[in-house]
BAKE-973306 format. One record per atom (N, C-alpha, C, CB): x, y, z. Coordinates in pm, whole numbers, plus 50000, padded with zeros to 5 digits. Glycine has a CB too. Layout:
N
XYZ ...
//
This chain:
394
867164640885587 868504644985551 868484649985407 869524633285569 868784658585379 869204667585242 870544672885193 868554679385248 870664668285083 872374672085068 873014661084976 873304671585232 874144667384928 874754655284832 875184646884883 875704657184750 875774643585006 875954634485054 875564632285211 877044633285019 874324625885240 874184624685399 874374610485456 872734629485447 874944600585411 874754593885428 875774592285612 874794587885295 876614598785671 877104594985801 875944604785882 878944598585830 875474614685840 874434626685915 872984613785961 873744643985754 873204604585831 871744596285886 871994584785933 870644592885782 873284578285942 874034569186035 873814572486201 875634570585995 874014586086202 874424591886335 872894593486392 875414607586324 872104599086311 870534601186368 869814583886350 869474615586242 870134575286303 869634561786306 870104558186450 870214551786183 871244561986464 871924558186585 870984562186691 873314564686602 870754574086713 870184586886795 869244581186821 869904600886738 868334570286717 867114567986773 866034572486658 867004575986914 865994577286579 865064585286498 865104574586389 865534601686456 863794581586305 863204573386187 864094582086031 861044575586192 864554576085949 865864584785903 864904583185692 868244571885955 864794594285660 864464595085488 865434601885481 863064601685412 865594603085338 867184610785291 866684617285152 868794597485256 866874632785104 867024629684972 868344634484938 865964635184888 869194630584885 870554626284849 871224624384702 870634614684905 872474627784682 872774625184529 873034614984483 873644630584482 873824608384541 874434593484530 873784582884545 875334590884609 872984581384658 872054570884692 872454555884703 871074571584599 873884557484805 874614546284759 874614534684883 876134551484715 875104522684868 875084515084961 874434511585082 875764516084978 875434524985174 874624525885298 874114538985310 875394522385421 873374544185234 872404549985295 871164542885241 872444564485278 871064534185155 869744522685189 869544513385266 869434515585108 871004512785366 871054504485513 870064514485573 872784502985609 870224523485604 869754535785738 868884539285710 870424548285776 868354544285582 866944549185582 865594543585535 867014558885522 864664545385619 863124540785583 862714544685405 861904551185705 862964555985402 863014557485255 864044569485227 861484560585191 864074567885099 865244578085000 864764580284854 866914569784980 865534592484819 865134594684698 866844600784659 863594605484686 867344601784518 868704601584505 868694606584368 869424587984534 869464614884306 869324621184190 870074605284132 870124638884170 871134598184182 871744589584094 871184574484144 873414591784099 870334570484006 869804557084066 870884550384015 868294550884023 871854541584115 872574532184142 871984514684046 872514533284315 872814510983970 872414498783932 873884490583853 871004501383831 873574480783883 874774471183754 874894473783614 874394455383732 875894477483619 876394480083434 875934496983411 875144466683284 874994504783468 874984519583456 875814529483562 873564523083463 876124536583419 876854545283479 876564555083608 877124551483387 877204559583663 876414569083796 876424585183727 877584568783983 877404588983626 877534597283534 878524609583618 875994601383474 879084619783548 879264630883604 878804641583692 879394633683548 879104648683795 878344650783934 878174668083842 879514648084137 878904673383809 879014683283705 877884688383641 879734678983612 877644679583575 876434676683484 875244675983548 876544664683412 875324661983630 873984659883752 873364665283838 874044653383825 874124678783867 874014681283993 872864693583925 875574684984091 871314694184039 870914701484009 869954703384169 870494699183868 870494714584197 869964718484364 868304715884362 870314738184415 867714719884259 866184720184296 865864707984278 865224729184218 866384698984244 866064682684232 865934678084355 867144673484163 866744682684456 866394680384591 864664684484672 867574688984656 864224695384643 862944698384644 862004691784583 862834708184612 862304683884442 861324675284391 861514661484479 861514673284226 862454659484515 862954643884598 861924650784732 865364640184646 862224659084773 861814661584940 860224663684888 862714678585045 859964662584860 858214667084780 857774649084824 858184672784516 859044642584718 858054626184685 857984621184847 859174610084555 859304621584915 859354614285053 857724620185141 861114620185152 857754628685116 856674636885183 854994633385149 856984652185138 855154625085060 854224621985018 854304603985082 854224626684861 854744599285130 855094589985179 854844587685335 856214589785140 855284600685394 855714601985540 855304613185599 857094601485560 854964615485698 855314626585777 856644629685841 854534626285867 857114639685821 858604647985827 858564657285901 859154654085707 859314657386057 859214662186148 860014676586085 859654653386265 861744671086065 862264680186061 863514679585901 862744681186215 864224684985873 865584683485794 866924685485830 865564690485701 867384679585855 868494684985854 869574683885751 868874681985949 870624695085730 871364698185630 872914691385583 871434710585656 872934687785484 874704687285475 874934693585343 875494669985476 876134687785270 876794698685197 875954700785007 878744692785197 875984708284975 875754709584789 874524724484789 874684688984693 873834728984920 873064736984916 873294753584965 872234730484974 874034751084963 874454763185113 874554776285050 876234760585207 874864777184854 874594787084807 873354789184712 875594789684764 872724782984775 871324783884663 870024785184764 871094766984548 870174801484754 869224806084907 867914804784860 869414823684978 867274803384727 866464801884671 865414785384736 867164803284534 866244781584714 865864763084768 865814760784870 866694751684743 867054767784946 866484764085088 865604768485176 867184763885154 864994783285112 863774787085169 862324780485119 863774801085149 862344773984998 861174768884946 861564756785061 860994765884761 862304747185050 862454735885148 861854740185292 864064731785161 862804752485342 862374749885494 860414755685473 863664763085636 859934760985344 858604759985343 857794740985338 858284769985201 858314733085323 858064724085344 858064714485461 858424722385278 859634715585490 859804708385585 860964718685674 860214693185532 860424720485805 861534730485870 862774725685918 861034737185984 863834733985901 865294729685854 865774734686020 866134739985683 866144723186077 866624726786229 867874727786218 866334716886345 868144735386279 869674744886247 869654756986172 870744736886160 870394757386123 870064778986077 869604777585947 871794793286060 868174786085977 867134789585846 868424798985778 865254800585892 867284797285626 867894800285534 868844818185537 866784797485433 867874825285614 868364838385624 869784836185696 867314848385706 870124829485818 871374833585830 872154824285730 871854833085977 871654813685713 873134809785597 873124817185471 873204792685537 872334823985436 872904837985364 873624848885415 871954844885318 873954851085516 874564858585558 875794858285587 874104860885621 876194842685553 877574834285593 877994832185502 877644822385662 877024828785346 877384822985224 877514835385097 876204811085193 876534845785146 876694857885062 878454865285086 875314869385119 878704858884983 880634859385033 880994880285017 882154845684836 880304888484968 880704898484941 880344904085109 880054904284801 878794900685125 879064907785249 879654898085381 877644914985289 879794883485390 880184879285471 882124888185491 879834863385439 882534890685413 883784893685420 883984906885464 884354891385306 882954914885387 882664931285476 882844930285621 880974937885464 882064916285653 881744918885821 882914918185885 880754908085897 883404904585810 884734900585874 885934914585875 885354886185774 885924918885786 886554932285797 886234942285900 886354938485685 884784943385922 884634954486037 884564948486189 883184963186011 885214934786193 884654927586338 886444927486330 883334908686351 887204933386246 888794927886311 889024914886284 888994928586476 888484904386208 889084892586236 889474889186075 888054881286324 890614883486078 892034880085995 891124873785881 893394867686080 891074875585769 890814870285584 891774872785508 889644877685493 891834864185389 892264867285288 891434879185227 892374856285219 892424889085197 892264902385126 891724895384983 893854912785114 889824902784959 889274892184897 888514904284839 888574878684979 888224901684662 887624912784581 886784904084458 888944924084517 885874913884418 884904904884323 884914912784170 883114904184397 884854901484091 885134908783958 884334904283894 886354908083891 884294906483745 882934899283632 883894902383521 880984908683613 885254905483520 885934905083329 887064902883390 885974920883194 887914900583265 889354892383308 890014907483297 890144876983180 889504918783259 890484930683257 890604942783420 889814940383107 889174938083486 889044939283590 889524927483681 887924942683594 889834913783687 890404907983717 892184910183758 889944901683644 892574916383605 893844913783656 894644930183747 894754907683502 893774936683725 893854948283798 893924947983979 892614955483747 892444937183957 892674936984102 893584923784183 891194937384158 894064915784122 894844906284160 896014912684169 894854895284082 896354924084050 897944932384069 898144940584198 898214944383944 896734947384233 896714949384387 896894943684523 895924951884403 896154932384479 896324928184605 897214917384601 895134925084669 897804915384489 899454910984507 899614892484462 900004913984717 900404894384351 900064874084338 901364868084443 900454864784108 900624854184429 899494845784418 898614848384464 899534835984446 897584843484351 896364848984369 895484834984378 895984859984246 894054829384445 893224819984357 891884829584333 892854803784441 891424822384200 889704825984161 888984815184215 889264826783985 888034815984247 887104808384285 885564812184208 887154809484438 885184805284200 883154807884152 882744812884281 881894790084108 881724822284268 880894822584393 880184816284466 880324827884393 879824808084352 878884793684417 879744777184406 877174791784296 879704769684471 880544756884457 880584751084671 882634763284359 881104740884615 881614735884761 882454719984689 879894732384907 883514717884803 883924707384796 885424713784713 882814696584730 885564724584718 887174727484629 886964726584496 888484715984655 885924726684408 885584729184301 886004736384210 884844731084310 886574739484089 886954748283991 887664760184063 885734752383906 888514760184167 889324768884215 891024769984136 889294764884365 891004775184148 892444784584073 893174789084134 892334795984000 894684786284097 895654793984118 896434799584073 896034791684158 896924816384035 897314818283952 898944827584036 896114824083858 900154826883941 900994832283972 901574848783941 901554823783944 900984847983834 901104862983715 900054861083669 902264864983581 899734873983530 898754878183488 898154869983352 899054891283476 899684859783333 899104852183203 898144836983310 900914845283063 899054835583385 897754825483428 896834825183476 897794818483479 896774835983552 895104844183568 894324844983434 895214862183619 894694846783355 894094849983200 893554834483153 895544856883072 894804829883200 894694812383127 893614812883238 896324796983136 893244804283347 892524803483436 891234807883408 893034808583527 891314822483404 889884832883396 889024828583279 890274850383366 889244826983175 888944819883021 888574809383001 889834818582940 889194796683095 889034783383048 887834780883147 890424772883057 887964787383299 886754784783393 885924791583429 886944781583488 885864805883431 884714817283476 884574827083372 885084825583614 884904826683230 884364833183115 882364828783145 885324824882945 882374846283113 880784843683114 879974840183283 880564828583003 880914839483344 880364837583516 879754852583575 881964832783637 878754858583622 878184865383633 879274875483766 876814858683643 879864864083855 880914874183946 881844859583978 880044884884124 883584864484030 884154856684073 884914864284151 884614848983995 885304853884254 886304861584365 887574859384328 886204856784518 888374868084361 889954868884355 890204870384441 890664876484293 891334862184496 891384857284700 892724855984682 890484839084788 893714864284783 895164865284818 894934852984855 895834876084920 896354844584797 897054831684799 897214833184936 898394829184708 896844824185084 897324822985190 898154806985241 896184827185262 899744812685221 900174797785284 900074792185401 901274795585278 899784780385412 899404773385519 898774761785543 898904779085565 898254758385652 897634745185681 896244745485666 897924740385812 895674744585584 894204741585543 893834734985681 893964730685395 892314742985709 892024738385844 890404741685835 892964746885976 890104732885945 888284738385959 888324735486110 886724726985856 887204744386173 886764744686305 885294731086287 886264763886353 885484723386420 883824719486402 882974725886527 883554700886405 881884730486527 881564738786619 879844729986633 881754757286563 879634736686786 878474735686821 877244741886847 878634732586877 876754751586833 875864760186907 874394761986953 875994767986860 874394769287090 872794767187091 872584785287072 871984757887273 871294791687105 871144807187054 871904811687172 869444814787033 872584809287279 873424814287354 875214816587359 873014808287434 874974804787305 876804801587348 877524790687181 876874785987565 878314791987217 879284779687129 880224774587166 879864782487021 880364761887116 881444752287143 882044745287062 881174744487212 883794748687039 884504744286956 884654729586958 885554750486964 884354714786903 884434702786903 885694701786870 883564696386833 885914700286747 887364696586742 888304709686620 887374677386674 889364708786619 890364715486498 890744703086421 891904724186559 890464705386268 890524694986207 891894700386081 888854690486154 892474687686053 893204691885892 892564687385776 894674685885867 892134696885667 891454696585571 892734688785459 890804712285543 892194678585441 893184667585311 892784678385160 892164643685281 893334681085117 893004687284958 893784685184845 893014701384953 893054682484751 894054681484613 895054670384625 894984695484588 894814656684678 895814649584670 895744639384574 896084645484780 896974639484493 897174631784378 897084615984376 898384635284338 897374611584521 897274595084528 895614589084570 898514589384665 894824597484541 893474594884579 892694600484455 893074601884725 893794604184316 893344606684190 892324615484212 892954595284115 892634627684274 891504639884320 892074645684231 891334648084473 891244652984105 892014659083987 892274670884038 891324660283848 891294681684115 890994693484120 891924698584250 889434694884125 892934706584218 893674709984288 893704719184420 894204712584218 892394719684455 891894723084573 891124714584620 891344733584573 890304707484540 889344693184559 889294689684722 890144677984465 888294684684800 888324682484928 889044667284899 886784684085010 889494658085015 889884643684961 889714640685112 891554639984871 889034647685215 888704644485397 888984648285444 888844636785477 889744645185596 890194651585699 890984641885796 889074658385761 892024646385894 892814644486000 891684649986075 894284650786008 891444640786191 890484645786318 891174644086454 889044636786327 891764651086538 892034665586555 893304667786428 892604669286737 893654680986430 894814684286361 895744688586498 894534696886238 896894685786482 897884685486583 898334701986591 899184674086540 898104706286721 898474727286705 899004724586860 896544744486683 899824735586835 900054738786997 898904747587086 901464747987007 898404748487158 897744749287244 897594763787262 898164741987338 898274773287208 898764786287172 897634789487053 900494785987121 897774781386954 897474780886813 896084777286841 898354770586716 895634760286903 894474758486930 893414767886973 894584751186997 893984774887076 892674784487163 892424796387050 893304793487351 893704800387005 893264813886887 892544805486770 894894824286805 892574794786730 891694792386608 890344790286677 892174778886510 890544783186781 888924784286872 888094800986888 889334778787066 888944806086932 888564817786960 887574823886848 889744825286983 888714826186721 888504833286636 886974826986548 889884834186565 887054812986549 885524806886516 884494806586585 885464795386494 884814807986692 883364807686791 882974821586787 883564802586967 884084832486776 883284850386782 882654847686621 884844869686793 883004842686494 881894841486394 880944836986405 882054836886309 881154824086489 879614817186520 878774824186573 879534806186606 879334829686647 878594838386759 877454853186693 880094845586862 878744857286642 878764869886567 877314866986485 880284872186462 877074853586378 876154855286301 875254848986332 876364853886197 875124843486481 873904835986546 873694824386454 872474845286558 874624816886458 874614803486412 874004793086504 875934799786383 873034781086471 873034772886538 873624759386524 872134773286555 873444749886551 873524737586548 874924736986547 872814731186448 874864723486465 876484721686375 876904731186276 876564708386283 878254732186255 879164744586194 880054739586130 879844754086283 880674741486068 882214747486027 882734755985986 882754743785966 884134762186075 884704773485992 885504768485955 885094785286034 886234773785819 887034769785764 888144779885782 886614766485650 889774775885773 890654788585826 892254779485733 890704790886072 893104787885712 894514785285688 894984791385811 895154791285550 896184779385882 896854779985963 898154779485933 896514773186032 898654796385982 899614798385943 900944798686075 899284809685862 902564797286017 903064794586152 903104808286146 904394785086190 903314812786307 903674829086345 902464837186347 904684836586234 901254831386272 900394845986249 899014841686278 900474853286080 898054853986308 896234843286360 895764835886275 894704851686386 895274826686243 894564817586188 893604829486061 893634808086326 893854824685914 892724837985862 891544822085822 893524853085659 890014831685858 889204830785811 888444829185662 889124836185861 888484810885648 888614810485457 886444814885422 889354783585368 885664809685485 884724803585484 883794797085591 885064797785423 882904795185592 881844790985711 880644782485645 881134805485791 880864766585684 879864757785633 878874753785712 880354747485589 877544762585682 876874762085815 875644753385841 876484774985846 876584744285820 875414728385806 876534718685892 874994719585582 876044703885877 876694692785859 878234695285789 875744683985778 879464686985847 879944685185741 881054673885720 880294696485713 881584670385643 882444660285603 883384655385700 883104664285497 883274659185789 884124660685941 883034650686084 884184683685991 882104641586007 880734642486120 881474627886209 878574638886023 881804619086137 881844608386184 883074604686238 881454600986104 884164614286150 885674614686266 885534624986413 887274623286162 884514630886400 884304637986472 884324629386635 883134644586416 882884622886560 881644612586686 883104604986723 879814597586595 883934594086643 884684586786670 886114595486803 885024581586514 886274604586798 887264608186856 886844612986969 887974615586792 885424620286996 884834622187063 884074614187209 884444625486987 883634606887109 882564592387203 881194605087154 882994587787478 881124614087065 879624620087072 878824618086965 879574634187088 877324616887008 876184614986867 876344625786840 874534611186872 876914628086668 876454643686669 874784649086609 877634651286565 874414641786596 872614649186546 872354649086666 871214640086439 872204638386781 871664641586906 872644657886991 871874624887000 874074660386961 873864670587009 873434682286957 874624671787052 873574679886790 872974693086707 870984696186771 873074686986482 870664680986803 869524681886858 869314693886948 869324670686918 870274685087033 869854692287205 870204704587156 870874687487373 871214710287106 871804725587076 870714731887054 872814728386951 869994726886930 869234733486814 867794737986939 868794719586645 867184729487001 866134728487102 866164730787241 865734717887099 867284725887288 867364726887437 868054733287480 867584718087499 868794744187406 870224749187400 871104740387496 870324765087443 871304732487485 871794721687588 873194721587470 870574703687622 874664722487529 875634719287477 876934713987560 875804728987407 877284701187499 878464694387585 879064696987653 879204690687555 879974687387708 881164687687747 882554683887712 881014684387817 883164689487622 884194685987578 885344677587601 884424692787568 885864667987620 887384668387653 888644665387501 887534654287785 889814666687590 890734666187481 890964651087376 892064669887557 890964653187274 890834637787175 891994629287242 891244639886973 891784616787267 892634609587254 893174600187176 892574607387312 892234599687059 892674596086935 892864603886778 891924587086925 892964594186717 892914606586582 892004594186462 895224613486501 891314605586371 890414594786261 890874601686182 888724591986249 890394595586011 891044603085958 889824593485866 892774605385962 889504604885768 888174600885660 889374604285514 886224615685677 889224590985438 890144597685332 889034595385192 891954588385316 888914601485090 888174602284980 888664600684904 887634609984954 888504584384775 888834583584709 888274583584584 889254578584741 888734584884458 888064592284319 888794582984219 888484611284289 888054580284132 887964573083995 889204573983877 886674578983930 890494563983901 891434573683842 891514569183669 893054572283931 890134562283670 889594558683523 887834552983518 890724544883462 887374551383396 885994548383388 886084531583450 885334550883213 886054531683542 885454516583629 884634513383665 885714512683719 884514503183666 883164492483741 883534488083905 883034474083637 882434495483999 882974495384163 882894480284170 881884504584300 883514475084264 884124467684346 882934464284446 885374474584402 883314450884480 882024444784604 882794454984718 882024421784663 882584464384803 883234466084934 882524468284994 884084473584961 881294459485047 880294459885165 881024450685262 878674454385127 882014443385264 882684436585316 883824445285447 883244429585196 883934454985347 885194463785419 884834474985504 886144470385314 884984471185623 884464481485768 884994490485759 884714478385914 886024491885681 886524509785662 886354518185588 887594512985650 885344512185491 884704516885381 883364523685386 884624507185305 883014532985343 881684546485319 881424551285219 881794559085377 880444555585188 879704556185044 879964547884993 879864565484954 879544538485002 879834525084885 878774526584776 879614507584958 879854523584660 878544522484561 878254508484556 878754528284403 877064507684479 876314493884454 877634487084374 874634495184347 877824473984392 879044464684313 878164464784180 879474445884388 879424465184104 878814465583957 878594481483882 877244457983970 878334494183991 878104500183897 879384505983818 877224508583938 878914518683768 879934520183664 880324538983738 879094517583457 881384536483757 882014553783810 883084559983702 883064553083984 882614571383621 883394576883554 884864586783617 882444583283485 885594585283541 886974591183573 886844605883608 887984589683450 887504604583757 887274615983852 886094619683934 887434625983788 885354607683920 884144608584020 884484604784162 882984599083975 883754607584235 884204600784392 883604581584396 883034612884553 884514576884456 884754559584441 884154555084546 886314553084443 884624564284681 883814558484833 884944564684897 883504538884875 885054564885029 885554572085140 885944554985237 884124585685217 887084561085314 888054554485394 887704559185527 889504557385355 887374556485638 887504557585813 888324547285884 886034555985888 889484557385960 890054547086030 890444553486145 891114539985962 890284548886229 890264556186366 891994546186462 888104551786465 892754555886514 893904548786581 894504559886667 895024542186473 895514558486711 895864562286824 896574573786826 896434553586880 897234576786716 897734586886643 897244589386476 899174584386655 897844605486452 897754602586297 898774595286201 897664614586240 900004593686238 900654582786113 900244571186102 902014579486119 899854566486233 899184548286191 897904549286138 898904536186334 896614561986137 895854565586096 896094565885926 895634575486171 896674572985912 896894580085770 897554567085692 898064595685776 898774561885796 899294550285688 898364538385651 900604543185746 897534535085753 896134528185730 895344528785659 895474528685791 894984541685622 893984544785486 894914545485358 893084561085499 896334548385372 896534546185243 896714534685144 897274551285234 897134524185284 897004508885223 895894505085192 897384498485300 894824514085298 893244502985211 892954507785073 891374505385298 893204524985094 893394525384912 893914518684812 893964533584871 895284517884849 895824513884802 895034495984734 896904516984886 895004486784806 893984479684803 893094478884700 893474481884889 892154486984746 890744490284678 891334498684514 889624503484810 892074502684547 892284505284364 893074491484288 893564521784330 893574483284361 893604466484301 892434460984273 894184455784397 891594462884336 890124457584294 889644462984176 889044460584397 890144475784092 889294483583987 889114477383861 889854496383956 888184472183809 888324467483640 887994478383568 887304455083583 888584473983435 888024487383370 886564487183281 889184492483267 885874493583272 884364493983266 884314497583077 883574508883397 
//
């Protein structure tokens, strides 16, 4: 497993049956339950800090981690989750190491290279935000006046809702453009689309695809002290659509999947709007933050079916959820010292008790699976709620 965070991707393949190494950012709790070995940019301990992810984060560190395990083990295969997906550089030296089941590096360039992924989407007919690339704030505000505010900037490279922007006029584009992508080599300027933040989870083998579930993407929420106002903070697993709505967001993700010969596990990402098709935000073409509300609503292993997909083109059988999960992410709403919560079954990514999480870092993640989403949702907010009673200050 590779990625900043795999720790439910190697839950699910421990499950599956397989022998599980990880190299990983966090390196927290339970993923030293699940795996035979690990390697982790953040060594976890009492009284040290885990530090800023900002700072820490450095993609080819993963290649030196996947180097040491390898020296340890024999490594059949990798599979992917999220922090790599724009650094086509690494993931081709990686799959030179260890081969990456699910889509080599060439097509997730073709999904992640956002200038031409959006070309395509333009000549295949299917619904985007009217989306342009700039490198100065004077070319910036030219093309945001075109294509009409609200506007957001985004970096070209990022995941997780990262340093995204929203601007209304040309002074806060300016403010915006200056304080976060001065000196950024290109940034996108993306028509403001209102709506319901949404992702597809998909399946595929080189033949066919299959939509798993429609999910609601949680973002930017203030009671889970997520500073970053696009910031991911989890998901509602299914998201509630009419059946109208459902098949066109299905539709419209499976002709991308399709379209760019995706395998394995997927996500598209889309704003769902009322009255109009679902537009096309993005395509995460790995693992993703969606894995374990997924399995839960489902009854499915998902590495065993990314397996069968990836090899046997063998792909499920769907039926409709009859429950709802809901993964909520919570973040550091000061420099604290984590909390014992190996105790608490609704609790993920745990860090080691004792260490030290700086303000605005991620704290650990919430799963709660029920029968609907309000007893879902009201469930995780009390355990938050909770678990930020436990916080001392560090």
């Amino acid at each position: 497993m590779v990625g900043v965070d795999t720790v439910s991707i190697a839950d699910s393949a421990r499950r599956a049956g397989y022998e599980i190494y990880a190299a990983d950012y966090f390196g927290d709790v339970g993923l030293r339950r699940v795996c035979s070995k690990y390697e982790s940019v953040t060594y976890q301990k009492p009284g040290k800090s885990c530090g800023k992810f900002e700072s820490r984060f450095e993609p080819r560190a993963f290649i030196q981690m996947t180097k040491l395990l390898l020296k340890k083990a024999q490594i059949d295969a990798a599979l992917l989750s999220s922090g790599l997906d724009d650094h086509f550089d690494v993931l081709r030296e990686l799959s030179d190491l260890v081969p990456i089941l699910g889509n080599h590096p060439e097509a997730i360039q073709k999904v992640r290279d956002k200038s031409k992924f959006f070309g395509e989407l333009k000549r295949l007919g299917i619904r985007h935000p009217e989306t342009a690339f700039v490198r100065e704030i004077k070319e910036a505000k030219m093309v945001a006046a075109e294509i009409g505010y609200p506007v957001v900037i985004k970096p070209s490279k990022g995941f997780g809702g990262a340093n995204i922007r929203k601007a209304r006029n040309p002074e806060e584009l300016e403010q915006a453009f200056e304080h976060f992508f001065l000196g950024q080599d290109e940034v996108l300027i993306q028509k403001l689309i209102d709506g319901v933040y949404a992702s597809a989870s998909l399946i595929a083998s080189e033949v066919a695809v299959r939509t798993l579930t429609i999910n609601k993407q949680l973002i930017g929420l203030p009671y889970v002290f997520q500073r970053e106002p696009f910031g991911y903070c989890g998901n509602v697993v299914p998201l509630r659509l009419t059946s109208a709505v459902f098949e066109e967001c299905k539709r419209i993700a499976e002709k991308v999947a399709l379209h760019f010969s995706l395998k394995g596990s997927n996500g598209v990402d889309l704003v769902v709007c009322e009255g109009k098709a679902p537009y096309v935000i993005e395509v995460n073409p790995r693992f993703q933050g969606t894995t374990e509300c997924v399995e839960h609503v489902l009854g499915l292993n998902l590495v065993r079916t990314h397996v069968n997909a990836c090899i046997h083109n063998s792909l499920p059988t769907i039926e409709k959820p009859s429950k709802c999960c809901i993964r909520l992410i919570l973040y550091a709403p000061a420099r604290v010292i984590a909390p014992d919560l190996t105790s608490l079954v609704e609790a993920r990514d745990v860090p080691l008790p004792g260490t030290v999480i700086e303000k605005g870092e991620p704290l650990c993640s919430i799963i709660v699976a029920g029968s609907n989403q309000r007893y879902s949702l009201g469930r995780a907010k009390k355990l938050a709620k909770k678990i930020y009673t436990m916080l001392r200050p560090a």
